[in-house]
LUMGU-996946 format. One record per residue (C-alpha): residue number from 1; residue in three letters; x, y, z. Coordinates in steps of 0.25 Angstrom, whole numbers. Layout:
! residues N
<i:NUM	aa:ALA	x:X	y:Y	z:Z> .
...
***
This chain:
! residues 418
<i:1	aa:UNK	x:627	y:622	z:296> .
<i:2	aa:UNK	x:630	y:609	z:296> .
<i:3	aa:UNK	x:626	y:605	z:310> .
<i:4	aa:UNK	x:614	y:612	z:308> .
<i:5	aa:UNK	x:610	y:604	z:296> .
<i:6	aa:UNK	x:613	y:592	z:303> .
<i:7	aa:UNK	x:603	y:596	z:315> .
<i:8	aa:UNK	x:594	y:597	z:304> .
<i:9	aa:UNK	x:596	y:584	z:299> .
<i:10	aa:UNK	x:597	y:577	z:312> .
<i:11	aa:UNK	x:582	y:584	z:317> .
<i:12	aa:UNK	x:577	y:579	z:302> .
<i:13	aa:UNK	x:581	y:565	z:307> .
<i:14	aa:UNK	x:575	y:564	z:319> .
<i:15	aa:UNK	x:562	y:569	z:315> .
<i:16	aa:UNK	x:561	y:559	z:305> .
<i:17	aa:UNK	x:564	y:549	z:317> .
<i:18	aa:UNK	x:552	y:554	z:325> .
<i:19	aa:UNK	x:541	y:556	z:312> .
<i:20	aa:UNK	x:546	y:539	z:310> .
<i:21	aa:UNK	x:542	y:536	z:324> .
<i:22	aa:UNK	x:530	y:544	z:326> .
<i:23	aa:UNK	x:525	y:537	z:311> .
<i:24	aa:UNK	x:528	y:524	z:316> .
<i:25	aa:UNK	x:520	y:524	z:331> .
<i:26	aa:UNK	x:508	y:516	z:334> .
<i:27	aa:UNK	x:494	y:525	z:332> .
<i:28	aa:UNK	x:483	y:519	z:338> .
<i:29	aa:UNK	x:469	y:525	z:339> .
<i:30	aa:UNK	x:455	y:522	z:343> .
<i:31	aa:UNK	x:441	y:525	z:338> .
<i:32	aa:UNK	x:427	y:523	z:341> .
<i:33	aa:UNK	x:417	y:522	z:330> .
<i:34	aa:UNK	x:407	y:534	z:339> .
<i:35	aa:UNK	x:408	y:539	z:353> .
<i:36	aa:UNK	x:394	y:542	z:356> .
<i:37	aa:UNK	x:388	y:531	z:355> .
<i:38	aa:UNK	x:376	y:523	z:365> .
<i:39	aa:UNK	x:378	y:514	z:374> .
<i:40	aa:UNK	x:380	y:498	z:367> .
<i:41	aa:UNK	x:383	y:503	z:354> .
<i:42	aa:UNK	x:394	y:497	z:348> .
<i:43	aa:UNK	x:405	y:508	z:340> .
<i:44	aa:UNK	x:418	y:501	z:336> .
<i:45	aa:UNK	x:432	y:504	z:342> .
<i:46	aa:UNK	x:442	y:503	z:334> .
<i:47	aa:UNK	x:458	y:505	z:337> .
<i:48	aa:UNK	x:467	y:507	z:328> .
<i:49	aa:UNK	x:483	y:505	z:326> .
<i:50	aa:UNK	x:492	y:509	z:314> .
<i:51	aa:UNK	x:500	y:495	z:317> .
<i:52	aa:UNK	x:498	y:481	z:315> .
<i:53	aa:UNK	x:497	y:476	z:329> .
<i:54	aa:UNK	x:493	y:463	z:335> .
<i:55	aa:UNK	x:476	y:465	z:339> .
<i:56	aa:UNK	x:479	y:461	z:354> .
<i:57	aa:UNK	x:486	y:476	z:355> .
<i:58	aa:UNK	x:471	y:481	z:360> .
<i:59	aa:UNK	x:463	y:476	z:371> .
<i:60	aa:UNK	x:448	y:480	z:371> .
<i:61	aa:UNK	x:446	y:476	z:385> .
<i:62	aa:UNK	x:445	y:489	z:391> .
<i:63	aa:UNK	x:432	y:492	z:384> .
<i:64	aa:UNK	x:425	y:481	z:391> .
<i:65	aa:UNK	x:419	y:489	z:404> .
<i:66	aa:UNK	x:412	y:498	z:394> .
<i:67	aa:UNK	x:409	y:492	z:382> .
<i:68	aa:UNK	x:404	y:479	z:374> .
<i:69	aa:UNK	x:416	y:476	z:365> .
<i:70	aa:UNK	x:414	y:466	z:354> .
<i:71	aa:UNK	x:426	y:459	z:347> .
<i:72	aa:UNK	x:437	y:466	z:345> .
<i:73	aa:UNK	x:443	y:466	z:332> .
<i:74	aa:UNK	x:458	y:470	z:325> .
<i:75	aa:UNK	x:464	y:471	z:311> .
<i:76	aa:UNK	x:478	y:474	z:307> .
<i:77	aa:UNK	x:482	y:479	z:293> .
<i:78	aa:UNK	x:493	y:483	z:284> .
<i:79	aa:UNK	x:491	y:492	z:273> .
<i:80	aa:UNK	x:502	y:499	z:264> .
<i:81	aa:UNK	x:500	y:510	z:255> .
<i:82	aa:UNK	x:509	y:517	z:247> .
<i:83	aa:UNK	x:521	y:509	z:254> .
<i:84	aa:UNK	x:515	y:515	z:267> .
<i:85	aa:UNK	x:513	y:504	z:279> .
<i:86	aa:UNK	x:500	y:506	z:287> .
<i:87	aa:UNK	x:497	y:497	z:298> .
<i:88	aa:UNK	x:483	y:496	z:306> .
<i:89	aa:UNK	x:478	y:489	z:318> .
<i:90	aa:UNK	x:463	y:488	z:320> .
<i:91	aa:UNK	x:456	y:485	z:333> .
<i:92	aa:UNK	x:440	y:486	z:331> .
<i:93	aa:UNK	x:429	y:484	z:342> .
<i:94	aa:UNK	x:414	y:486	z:346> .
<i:95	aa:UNK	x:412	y:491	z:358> .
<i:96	aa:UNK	x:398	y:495	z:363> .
<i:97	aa:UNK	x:397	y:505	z:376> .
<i:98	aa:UNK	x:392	y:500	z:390> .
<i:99	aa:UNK	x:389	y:513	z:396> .
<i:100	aa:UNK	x:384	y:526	z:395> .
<i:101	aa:UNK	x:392	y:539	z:397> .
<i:102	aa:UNK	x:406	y:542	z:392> .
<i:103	aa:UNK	x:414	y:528	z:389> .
<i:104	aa:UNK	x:428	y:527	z:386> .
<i:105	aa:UNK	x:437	y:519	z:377> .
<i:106	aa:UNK	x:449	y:517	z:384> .
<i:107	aa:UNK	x:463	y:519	z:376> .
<i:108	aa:UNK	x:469	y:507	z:371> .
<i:109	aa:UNK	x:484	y:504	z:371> .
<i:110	aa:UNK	x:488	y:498	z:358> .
<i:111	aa:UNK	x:502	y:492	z:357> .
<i:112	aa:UNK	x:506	y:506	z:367> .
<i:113	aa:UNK	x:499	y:515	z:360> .
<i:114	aa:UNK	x:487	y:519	z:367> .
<i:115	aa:UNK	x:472	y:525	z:361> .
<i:116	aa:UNK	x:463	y:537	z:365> .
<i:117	aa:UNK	x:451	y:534	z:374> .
<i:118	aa:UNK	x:438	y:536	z:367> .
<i:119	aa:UNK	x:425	y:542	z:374> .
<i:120	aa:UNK	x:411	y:536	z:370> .
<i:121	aa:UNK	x:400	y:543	z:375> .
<i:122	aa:UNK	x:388	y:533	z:377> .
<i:123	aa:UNK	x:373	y:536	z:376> .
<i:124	aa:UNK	x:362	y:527	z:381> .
<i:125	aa:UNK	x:353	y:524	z:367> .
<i:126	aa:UNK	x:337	y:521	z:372> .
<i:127	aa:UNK	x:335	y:510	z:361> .
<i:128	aa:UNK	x:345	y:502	z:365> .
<i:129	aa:UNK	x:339	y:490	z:370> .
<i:130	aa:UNK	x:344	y:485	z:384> .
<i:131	aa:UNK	x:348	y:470	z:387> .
<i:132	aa:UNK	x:337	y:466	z:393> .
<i:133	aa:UNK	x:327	y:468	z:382> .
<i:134	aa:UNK	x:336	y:460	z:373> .
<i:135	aa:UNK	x:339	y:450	z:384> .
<i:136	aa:UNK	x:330	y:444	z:393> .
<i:137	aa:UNK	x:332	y:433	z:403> .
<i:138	aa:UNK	x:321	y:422	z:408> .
<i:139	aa:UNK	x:324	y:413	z:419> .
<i:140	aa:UNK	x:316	y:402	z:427> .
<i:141	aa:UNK	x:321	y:395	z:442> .
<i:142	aa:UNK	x:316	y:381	z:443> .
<i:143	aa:UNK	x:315	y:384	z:458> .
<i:144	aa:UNK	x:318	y:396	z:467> .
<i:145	aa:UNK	x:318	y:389	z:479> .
<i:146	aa:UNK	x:329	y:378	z:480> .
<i:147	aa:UNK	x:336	y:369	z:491> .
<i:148	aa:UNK	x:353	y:369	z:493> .
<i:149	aa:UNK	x:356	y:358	z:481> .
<i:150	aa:UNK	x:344	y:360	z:473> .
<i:151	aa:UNK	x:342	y:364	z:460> .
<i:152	aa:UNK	x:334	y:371	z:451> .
<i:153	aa:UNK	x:334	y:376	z:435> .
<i:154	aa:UNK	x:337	y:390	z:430> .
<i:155	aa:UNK	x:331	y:393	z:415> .
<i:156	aa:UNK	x:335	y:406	z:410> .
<i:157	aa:UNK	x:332	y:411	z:396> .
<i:158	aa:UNK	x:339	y:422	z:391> .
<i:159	aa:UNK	x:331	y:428	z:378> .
<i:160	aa:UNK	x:340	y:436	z:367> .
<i:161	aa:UNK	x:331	y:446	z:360> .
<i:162	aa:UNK	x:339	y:450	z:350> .
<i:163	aa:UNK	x:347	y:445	z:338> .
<i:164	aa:UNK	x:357	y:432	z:344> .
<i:165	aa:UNK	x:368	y:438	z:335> .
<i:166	aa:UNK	x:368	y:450	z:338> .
<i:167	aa:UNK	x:373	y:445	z:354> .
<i:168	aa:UNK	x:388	y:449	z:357> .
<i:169	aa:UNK	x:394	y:438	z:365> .
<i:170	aa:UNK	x:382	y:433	z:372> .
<i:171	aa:UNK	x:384	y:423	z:385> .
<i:172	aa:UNK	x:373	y:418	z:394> .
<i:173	aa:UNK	x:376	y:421	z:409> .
<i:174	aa:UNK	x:377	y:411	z:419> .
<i:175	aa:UNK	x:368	y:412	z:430> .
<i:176	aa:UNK	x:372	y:419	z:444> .
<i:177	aa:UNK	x:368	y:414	z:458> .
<i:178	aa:UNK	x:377	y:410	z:470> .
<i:179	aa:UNK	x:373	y:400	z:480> .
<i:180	aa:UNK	x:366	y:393	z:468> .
<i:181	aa:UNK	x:372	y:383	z:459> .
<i:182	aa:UNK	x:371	y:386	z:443> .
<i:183	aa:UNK	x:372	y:377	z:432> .
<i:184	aa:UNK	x:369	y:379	z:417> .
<i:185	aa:UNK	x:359	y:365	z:413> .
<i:186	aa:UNK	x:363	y:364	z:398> .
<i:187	aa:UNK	x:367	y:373	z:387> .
<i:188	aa:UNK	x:358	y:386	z:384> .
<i:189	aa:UNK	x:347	y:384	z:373> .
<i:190	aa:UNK	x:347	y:395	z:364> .
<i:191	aa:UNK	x:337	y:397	z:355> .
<i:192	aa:UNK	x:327	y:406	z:345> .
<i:193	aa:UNK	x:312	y:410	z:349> .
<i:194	aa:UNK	x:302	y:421	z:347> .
<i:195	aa:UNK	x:296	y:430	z:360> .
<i:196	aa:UNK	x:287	y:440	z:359> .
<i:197	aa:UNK	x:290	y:440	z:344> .
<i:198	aa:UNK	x:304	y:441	z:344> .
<i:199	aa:UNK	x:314	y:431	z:339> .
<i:200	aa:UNK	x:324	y:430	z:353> .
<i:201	aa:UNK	x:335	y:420	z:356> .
<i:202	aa:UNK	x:332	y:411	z:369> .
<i:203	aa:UNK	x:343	y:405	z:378> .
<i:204	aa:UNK	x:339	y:397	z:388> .
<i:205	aa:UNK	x:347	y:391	z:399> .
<i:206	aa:UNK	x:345	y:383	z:413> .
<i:207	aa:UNK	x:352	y:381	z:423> .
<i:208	aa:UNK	x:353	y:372	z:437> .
<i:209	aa:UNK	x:353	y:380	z:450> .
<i:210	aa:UNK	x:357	y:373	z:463> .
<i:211	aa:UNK	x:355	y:378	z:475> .
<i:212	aa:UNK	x:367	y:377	z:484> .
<i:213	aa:UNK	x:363	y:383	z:497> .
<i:214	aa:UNK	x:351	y:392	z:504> .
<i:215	aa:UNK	x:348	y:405	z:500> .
<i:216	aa:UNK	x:343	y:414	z:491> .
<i:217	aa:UNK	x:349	y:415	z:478> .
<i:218	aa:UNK	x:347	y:424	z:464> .
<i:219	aa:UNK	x:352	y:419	z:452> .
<i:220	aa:UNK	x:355	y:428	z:441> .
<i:221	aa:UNK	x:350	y:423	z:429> .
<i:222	aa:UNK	x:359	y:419	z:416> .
<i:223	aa:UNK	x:357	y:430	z:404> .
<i:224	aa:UNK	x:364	y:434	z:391> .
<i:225	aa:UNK	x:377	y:442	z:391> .
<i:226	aa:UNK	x:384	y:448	z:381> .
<i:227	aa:UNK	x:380	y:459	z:369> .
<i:228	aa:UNK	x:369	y:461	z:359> .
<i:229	aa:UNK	x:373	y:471	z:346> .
<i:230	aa:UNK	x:358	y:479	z:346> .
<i:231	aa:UNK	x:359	y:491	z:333> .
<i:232	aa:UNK	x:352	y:503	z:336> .
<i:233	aa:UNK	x:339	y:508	z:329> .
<i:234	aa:UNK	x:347	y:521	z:331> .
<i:235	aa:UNK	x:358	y:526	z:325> .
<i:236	aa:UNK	x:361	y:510	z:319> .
<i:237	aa:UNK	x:372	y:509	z:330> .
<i:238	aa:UNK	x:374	y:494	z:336> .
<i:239	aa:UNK	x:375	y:491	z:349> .
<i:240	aa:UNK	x:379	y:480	z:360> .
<i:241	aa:UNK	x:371	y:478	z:371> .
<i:242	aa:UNK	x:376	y:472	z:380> .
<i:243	aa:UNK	x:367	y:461	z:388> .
<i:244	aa:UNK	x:369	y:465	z:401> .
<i:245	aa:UNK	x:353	y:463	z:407> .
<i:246	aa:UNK	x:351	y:459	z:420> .
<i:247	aa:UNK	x:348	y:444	z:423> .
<i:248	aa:UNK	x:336	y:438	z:431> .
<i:249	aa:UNK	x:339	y:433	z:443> .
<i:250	aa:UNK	x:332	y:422	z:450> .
<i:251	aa:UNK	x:331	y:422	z:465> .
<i:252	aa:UNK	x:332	y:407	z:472> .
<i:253	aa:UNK	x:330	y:402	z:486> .
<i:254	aa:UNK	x:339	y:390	z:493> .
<i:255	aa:UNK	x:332	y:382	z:505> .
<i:256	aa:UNK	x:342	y:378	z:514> .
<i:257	aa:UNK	x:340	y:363	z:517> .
<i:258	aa:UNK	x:330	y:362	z:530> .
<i:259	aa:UNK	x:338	y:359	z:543> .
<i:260	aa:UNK	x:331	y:347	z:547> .
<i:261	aa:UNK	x:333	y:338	z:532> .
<i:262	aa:UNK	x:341	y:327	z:535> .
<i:263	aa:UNK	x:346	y:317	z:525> .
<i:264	aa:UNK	x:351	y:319	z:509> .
<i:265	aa:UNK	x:348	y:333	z:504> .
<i:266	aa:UNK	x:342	y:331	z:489> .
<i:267	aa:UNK	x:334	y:343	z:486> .
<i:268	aa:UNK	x:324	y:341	z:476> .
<i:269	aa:UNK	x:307	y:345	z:471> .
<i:270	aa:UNK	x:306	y:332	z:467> .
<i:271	aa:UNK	x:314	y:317	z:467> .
<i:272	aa:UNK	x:309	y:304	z:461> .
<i:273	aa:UNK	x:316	y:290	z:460> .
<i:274	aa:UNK	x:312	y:278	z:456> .
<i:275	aa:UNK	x:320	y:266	z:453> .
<i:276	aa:UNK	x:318	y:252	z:445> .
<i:277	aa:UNK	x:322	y:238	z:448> .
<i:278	aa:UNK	x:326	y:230	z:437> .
<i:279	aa:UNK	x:329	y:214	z:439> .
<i:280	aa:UNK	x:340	y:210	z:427> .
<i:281	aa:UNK	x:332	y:204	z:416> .
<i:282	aa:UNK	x:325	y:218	z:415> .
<i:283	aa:UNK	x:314	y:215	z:421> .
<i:284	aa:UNK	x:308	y:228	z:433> .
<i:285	aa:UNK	x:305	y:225	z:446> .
<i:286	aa:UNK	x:292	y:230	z:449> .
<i:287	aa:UNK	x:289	y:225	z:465> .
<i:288	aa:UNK	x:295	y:228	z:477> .
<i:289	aa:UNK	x:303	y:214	z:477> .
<i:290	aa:UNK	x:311	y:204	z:468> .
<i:291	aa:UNK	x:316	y:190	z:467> .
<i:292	aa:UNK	x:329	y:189	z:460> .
<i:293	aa:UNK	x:339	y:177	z:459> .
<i:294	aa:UNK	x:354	y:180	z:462> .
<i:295	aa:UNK	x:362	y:184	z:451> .
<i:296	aa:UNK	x:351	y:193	z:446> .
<i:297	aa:UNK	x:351	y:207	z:445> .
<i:298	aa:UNK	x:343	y:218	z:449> .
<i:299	aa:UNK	x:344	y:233	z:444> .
<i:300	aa:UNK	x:338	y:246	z:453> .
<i:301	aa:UNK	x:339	y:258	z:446> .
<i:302	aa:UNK	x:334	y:270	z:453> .
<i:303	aa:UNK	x:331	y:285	z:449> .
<i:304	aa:UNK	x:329	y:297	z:457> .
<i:305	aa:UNK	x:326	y:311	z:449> .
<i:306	aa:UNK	x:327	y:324	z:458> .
<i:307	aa:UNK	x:323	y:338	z:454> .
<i:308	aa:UNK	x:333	y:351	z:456> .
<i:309	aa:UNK	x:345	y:343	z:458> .
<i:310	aa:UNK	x:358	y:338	z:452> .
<i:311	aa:UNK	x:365	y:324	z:449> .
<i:312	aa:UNK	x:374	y:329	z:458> .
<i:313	aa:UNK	x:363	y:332	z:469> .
<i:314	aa:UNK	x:355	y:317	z:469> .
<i:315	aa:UNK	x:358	y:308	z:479> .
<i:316	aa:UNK	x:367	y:294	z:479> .
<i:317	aa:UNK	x:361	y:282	z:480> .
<i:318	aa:UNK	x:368	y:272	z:488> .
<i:319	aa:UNK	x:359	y:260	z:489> .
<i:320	aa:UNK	x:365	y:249	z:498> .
<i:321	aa:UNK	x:358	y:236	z:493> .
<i:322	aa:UNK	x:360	y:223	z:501> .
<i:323	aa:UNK	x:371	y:213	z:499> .
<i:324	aa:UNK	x:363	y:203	z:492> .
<i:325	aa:UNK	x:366	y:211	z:479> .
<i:326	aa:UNK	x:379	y:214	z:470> .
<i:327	aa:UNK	x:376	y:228	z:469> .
<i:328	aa:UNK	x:380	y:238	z:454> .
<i:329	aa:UNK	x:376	y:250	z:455> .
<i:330	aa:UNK	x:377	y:261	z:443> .
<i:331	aa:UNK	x:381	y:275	z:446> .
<i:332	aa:UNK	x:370	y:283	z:445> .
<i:333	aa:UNK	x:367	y:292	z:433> .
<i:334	aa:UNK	x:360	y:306	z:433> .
<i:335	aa:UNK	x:348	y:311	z:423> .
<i:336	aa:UNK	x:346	y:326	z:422> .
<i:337	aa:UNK	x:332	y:326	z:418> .
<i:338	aa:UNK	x:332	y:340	z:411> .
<i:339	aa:UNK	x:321	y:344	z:420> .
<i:340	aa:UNK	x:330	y:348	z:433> .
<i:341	aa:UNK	x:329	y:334	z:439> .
<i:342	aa:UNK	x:341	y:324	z:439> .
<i:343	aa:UNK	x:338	y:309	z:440> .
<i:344	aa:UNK	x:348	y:299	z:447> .
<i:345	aa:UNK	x:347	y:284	z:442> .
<i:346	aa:UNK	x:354	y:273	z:450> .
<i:347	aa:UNK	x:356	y:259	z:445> .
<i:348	aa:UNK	x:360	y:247	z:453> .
<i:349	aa:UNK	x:360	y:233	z:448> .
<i:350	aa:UNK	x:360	y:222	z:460> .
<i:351	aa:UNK	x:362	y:207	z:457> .
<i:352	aa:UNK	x:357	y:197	z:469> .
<i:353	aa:UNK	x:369	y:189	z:476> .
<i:354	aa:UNK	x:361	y:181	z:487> .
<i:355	aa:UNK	x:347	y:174	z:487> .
<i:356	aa:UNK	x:342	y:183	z:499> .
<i:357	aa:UNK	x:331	y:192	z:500> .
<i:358	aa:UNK	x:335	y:208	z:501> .
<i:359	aa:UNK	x:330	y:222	z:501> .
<i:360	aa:UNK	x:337	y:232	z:490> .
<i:361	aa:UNK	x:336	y:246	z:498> .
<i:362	aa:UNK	x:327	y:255	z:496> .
<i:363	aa:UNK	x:333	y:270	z:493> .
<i:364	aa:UNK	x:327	y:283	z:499> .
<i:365	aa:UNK	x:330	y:296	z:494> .
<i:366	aa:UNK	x:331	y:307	z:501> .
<i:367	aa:UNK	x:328	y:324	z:497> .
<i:368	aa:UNK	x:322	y:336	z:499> .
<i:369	aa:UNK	x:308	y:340	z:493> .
<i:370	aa:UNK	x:311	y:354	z:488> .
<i:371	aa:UNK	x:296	y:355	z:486> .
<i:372	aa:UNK	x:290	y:351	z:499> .
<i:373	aa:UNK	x:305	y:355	z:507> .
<i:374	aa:UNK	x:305	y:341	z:513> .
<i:375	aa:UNK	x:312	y:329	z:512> .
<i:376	aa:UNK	x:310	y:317	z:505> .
<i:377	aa:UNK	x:313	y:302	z:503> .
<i:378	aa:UNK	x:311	y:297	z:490> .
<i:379	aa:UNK	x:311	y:280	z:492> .
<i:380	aa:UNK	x:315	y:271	z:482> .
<i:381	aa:UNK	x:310	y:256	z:487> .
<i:382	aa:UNK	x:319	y:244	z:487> .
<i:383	aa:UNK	x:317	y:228	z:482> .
<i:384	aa:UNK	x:315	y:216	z:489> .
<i:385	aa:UNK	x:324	y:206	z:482> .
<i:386	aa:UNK	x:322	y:191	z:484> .
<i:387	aa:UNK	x:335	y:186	z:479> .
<i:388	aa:UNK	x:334	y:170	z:474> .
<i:389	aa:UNK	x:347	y:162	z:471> .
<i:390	aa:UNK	x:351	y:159	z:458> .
<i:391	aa:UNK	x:355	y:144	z:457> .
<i:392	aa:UNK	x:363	y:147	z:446> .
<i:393	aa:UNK	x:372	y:157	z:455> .
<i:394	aa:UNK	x:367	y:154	z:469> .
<i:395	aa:UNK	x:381	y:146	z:471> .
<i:396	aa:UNK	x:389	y:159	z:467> .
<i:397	aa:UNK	x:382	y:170	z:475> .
<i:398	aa:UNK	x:386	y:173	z:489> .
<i:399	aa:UNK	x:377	y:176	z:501> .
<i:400	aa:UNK	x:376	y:184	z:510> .
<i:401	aa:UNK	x:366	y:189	z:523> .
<i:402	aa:UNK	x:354	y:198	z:518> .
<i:403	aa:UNK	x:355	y:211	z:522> .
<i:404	aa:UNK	x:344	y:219	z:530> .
<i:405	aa:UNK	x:337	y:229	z:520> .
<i:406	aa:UNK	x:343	y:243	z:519> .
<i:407	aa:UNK	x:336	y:255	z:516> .
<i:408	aa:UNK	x:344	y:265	z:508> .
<i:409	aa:UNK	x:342	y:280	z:509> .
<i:410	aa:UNK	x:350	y:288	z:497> .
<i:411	aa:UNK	x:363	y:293	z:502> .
<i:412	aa:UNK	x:369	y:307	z:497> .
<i:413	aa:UNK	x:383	y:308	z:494> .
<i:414	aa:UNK	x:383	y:324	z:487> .
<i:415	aa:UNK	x:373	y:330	z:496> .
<i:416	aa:UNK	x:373	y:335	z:511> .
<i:417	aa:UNK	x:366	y:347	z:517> .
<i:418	aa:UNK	x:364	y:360	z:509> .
***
């Protein structure tokens, strides 16, 4: 009798043992708010814990392939009721389907404990709108038929046609072409204007594309990534569309250089230069010769503007004036004019030594006529220069023979055959 009731007492204890374990292990569940829903439309999944965990125990990533997921969010709480402990861990997201047919949610392991799939059965609704009718793209090609280092200017506008806020996690695409170099010019301009009656938002954006060598290219044009929250006339549900239109491409041909061009390869529709001469009280020098004493100082300052290239693209000046002048050159500076043109401006200040008379060089510049296809020599003439001595120096300053006149061609130190 007394074994048996210890048996009893035993099998009482261990029972007790179990129902204290079974109370105390983690329950973890998962919920949609529906599961026949259209595709975009946004429900909210929530997964829920009865313990305080840390909010890094789930990981949404596995939605990504089917779904638009917005942020996700987590909340902990401790409530006791009656001397009774209750803890609670909340993970809450939106998710908005991608495709049609029977999607799944995967299950989720939180801290071990692992959830139930759920199956969403997604329906296509015809009055959703697609991307493209909220999203349109407007692109224009300076040139479609460049030369290897040339350039040109991309202009895309991308119009939003609905609300700005109601875009999830917008980003402007770069622009996609190989053989072709890209370069955004600037910051994108965004800003509010009214087409065909509606209020849209604008943002525009250009960009510098070189040419790097022959062929045919297409560039795919920049666009809008990212969401838009869209509510549905039917049914009030809300959706997230996500922008995935199509972009414009833009189709570019690249000359190869002709075989038979010899010399600097400077591409370009158009190149101008000028320059000034300047003698040091300020005053121009309007003739083809001067008389200066020595000591005095003369100043050239030349400029030359191409179209379609880069600073990194004009050519180097190396002007080889004669002896009979202390020579101080300035390093040359670079002016992006806005327009798709760069301008090159080269100063040199050259003080007479020797009563002589000399020829300062005059400087060629040789490039390509995109325009015509041939080449061409832009000339920059030189100045006679009658150099008188200054008695007031002439004991100090040396002389020397008078060079022979030297014509100068521009020399190119960045640029070889493309």
């Amino acid at each position: 009798m007394k074994l048996k009731r210890l048996c009893t007492n035993i099998a009482v204890a261990l029972l007790s043992i179990t129902c204290s374990f079974a109370a105390m292990a983690l329950n973890v569940t998962a919920s949609v708010t529906k599961t026949n829903v259209s595709k975009d439309e946004v429900i909210q999944l929530k997964i829920v814990a009865d313990e305080k965990l840390d909010g890094s125990k789930v990981n949404f990533d596995a939605l990504s392939d089917d779904f638009f997921m917005g942020r996700p969010s987590f909340s902990s709480s401790v409530n006791i009721l009656n001397g009774t402990r209750r803890d609670s861990s909340v993970w809450t997201i939106a998710i908005a389907p991608q495709r049609l047919g029977k999607l799944t949610i995967p299950s989720f392991d939180v801290d071990g404990v692992t959830t139930r799939p759920i199956t969403l059965i997604v329906t296509m609704d015809d009055q959703t709108p697609t991307a493209d009718e909220l999203i349109e793209v407007r692109t224009q090609i300076g040139k479609a038929e460049l030369y290897p280092k040339e350039s040109t200017t991309l202009d895309a506008r991308i119009i939003v046609k609905v609300d700005p806020r109601m875009l999830q996690n917008p980003s402007l695409s770069d622009p996609i072409a190989s053989g072709l170099d890209i370069t955004a010019i600037g910051e994108p301009k965004q800003y509010q204007a009214v087409m065909d009656g509606v209020e849209v938002l604008i943002v525009d954006q250009s960009y510098r594309v070189t040419a790097t060598q022959s062929g045919d290219y297409t560039i795919v044009a920049p666009t809008l990534r990212g969401g838009v929250l869209y509510s549905s006339q039917r049914g009030g549900s809300t959706k997230i569309l996500n922008l995935d239109s199509k972009a414009p491409e833009v189709n570019i041909s690249v000359l190869p250089v002709p075989e038979d061009y010899n010399g600097i390869w400077l591409p370009t529709p158009s190149l101008k230069a000028s320059q000034t001469w300047m003698l040091d009280n300020g005053e121009s020098i309007t003739s083809d010769s001067v008389s200066v004493e020595t000591g005095d100082a003369l100043t050239r300052t030349l400029s030359v503007t191409a179209q379609g290239v880069s600073a990194e693209q004009m050519p180097e000046l190396n002007i080889r004036n004669p002896n009979a002048f202390r020579v101080y050159p300035e390093k040359p500076s670079f002016t992006d004019n806005g327009d798709g043109s760069v301008t090159m401006t080269l100063k040199q200040v050259l003080i007479a030594k020797s009563p002589q008379v000399v020829a300062l060089p005059s400087v060629d510049i040789q490039w390509w006529d995109t325009n015509s296809k041939q080449a061409a020599t832009t000339k920059l003439n030189g100045l006679d220069v009658e150099i008188i001595a200054n008695e007031d120096n002439a004991a100090v300053l040396p002389t020397s023979p008078t060079p022979p006149p030297t014509k100068i061609v521009v020399q190119d130190s960045a640029f070889g055959r493309g």
